[in-house]
KOLMAR-866902 format. One record per residue: residue in three letters; x, y, z of N, C-alpha, C, O in turn. Coordinates in steps of 0.2 Angstrom, whole numbers, padded with zeros to 4 digits, always signed. Example, Ala and Ser with C-alpha at 12.3 -4.5 7.8 and 13.67 -1.06 7.14 Angstrom:
REM residues 2
ALA+0066-0028+0039+0062-0022+0039+0066-0016+0039+0071-0017+0042SER+0064-0011+0035+0068-0005+0036+0064+0000+0039+0067+0006+0040
This chain:
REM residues 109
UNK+0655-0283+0219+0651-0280+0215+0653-0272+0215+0652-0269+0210UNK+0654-0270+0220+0657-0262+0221+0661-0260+0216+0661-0256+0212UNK+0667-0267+0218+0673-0264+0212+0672-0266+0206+0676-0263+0202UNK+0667-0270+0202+0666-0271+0197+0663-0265+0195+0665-0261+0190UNK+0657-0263+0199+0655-0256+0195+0660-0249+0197+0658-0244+0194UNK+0665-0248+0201+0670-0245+0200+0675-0243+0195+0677-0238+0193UNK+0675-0251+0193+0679-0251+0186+0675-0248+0180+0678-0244+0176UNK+0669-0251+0180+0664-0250+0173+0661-0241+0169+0659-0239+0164UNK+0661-0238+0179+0660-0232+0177+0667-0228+0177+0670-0226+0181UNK+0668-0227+0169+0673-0223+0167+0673-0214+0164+0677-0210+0163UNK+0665-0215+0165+0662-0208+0160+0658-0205+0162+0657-0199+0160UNK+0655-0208+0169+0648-0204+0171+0651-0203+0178+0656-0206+0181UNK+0648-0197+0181+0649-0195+0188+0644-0197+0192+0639-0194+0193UNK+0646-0203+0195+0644-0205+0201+0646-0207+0208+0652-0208+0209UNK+0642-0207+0213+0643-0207+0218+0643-0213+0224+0639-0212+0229UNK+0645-0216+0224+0644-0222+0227+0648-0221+0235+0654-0219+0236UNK+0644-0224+0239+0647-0222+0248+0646-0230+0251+0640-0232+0250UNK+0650-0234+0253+0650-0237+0257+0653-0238+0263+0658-0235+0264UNK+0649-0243+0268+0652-0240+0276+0655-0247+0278+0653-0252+0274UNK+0660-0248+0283+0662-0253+0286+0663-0251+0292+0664-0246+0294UNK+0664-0257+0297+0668-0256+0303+0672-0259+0302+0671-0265+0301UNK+0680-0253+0304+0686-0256+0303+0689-0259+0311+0695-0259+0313UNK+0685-0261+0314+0688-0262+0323+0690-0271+0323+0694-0273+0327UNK+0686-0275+0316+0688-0283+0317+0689-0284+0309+0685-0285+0305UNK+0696-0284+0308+0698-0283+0303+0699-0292+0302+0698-0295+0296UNK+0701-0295+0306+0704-0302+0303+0697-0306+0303+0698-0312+0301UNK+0691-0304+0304+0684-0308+0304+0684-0306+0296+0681-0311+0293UNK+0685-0301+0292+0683-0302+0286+0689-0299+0282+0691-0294+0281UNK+0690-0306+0280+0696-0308+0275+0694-0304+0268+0699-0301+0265UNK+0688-0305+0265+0687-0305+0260+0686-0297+0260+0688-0294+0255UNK+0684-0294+0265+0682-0287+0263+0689-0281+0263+0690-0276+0259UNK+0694-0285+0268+0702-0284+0265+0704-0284+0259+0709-0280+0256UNK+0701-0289+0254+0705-0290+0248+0700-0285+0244+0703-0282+0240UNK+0692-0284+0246+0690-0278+0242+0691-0272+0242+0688-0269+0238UNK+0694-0269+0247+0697-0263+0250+0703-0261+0246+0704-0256+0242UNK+0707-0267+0248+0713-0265+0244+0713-0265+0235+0716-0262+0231UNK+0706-0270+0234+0707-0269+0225+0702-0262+0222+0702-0260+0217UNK+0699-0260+0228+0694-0251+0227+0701-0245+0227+0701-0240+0224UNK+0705-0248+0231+0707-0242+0233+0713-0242+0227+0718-0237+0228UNK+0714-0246+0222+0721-0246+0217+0717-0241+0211+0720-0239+0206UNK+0710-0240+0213+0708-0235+0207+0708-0227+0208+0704-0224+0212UNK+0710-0225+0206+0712-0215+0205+0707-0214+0206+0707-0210+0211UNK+0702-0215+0205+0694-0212+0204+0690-0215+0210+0684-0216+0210UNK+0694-0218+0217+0691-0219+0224+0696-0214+0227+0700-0210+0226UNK+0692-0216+0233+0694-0207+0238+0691-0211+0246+0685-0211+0247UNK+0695-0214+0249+0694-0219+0254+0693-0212+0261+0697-0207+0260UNK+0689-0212+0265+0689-0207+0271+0686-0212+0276+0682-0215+0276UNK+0691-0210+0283+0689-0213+0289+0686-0209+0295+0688-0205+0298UNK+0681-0211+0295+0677-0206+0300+0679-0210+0308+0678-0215+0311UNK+0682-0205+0309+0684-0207+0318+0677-0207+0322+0672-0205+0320UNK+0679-0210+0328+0674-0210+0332+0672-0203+0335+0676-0199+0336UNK+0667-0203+0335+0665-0197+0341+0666-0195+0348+0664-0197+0353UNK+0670-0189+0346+0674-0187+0354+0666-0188+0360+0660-0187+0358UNK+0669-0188+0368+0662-0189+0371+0659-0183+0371+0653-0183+0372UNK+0661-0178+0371+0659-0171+0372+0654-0169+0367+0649-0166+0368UNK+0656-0172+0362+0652-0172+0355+0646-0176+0355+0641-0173+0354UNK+0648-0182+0358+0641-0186+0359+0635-0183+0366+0629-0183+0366UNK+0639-0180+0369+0635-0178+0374+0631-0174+0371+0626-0176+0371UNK+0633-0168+0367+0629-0163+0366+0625-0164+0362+0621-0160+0361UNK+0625-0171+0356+0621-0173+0353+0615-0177+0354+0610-0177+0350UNK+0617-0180+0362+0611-0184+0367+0607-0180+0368+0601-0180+0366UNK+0612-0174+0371+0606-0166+0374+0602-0162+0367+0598-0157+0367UNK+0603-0165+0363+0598-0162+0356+0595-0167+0357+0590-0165+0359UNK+0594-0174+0356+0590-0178+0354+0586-0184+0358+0582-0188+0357UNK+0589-0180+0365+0582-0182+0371+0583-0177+0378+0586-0178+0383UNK+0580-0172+0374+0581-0166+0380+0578-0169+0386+0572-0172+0386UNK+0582-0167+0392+0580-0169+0397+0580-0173+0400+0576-0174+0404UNK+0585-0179+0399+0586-0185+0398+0594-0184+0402+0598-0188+0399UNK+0596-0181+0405+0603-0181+0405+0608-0187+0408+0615-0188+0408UNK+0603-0191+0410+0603-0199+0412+0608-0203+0405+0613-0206+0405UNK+0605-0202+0402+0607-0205+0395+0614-0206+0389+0616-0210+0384UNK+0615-0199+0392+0624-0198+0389+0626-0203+0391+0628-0205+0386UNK+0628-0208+0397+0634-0211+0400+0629-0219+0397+0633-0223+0396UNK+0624-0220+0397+0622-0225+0392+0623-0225+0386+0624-0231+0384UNK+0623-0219+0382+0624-0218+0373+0630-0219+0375+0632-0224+0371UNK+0634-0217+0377+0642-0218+0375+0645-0225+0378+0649-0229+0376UNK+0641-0225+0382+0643-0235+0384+0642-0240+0380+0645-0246+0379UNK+0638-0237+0375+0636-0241+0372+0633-0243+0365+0629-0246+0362UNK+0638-0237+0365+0637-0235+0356+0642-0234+0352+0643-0232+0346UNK+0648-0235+0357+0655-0237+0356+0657-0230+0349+0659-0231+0344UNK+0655-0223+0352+0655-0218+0348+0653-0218+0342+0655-0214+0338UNK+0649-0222+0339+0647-0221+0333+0639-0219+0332+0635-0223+0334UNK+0639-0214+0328+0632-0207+0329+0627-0210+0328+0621-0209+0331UNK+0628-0217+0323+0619-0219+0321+0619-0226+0326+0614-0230+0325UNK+0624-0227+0330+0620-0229+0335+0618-0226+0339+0612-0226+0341UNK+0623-0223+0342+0619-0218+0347+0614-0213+0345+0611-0211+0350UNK+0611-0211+0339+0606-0210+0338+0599-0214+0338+0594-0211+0338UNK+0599-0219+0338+0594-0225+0338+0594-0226+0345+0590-0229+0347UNK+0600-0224+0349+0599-0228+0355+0595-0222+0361+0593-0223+0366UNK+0595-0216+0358+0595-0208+0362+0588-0207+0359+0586-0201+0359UNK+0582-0213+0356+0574-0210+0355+0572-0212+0360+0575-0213+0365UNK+0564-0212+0360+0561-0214+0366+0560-0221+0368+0562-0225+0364UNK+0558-0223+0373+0558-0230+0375+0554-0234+0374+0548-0234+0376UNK+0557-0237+0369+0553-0244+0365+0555-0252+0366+0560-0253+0369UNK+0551-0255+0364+0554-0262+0364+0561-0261+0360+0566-0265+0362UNK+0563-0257+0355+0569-0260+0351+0572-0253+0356+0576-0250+0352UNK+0573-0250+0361+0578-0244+0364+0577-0246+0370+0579-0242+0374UNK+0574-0252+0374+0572-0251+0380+0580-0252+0386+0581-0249+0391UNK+0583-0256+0382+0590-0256+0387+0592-0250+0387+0596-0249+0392UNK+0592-0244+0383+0594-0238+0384+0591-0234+0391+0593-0229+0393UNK+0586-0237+0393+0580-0233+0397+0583-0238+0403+0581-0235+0408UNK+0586-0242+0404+0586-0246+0412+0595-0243+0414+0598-0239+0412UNK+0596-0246+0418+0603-0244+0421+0606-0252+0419+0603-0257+0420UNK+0613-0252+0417+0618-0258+0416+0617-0263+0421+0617-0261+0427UNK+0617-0270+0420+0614-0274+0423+0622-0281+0422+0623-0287+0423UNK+0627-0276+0421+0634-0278+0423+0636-0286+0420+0641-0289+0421UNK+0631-0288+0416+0633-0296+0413+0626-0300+0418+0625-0305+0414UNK+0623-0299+0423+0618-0300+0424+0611-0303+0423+0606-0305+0426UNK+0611-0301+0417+0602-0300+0411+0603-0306+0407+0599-0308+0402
């Protein structure tokens, strides 16, 4: 659907952002073939957003649970550098963050 409406808009300036994770590429055969058919058009602009260094994620846990310093080495175990996990994972303790709040449980749980 992306790249049909890629092709259709030829006149209007629009914006269109989609996201993937490129770490299991041979799980999704199909989305290889639509990558490669988005990207044969001049008018895409493909950008790779690298993981986030841990220094980064650190000072981003210390922004969004101060006092928490407990938490960095949980958000990065387990957020495998990517910010809107780690940001969901760095709120307070709920049923859906609670494993953020416990200590690693080693395969265990």
């Amino acid at each position: 659907m992306v790249a049909f409406l890629v092709a259709s808009l030829t006149l209007e300036p629009v914006l269109v952002v989609g996201t993937y994770r490129n770490d299991t590429p041979d799980r999704t055969p199909d989305l290889t073939v639509a990558l490669a058919e988005l990207r044969r058009h001049q008018e895409v602009t493909a950008l790779e957003v690298p993981p986030l260094p841990r220094v980064v994620l650190a000072d981003l846990v210390a922004d969004w649970a101060p006092g928490r310093p407990d938490l960095e080495r949980l958000v990065w175990q387990r957020s495998a550098s990517n910010a809107f996990i780690a940001r969901r994972r760095s709120g307070p303790c709920s049923a859906a963050t609670r494993w953020a709040c416990r200590p690693p449980c080693a395969g265990r749980c």
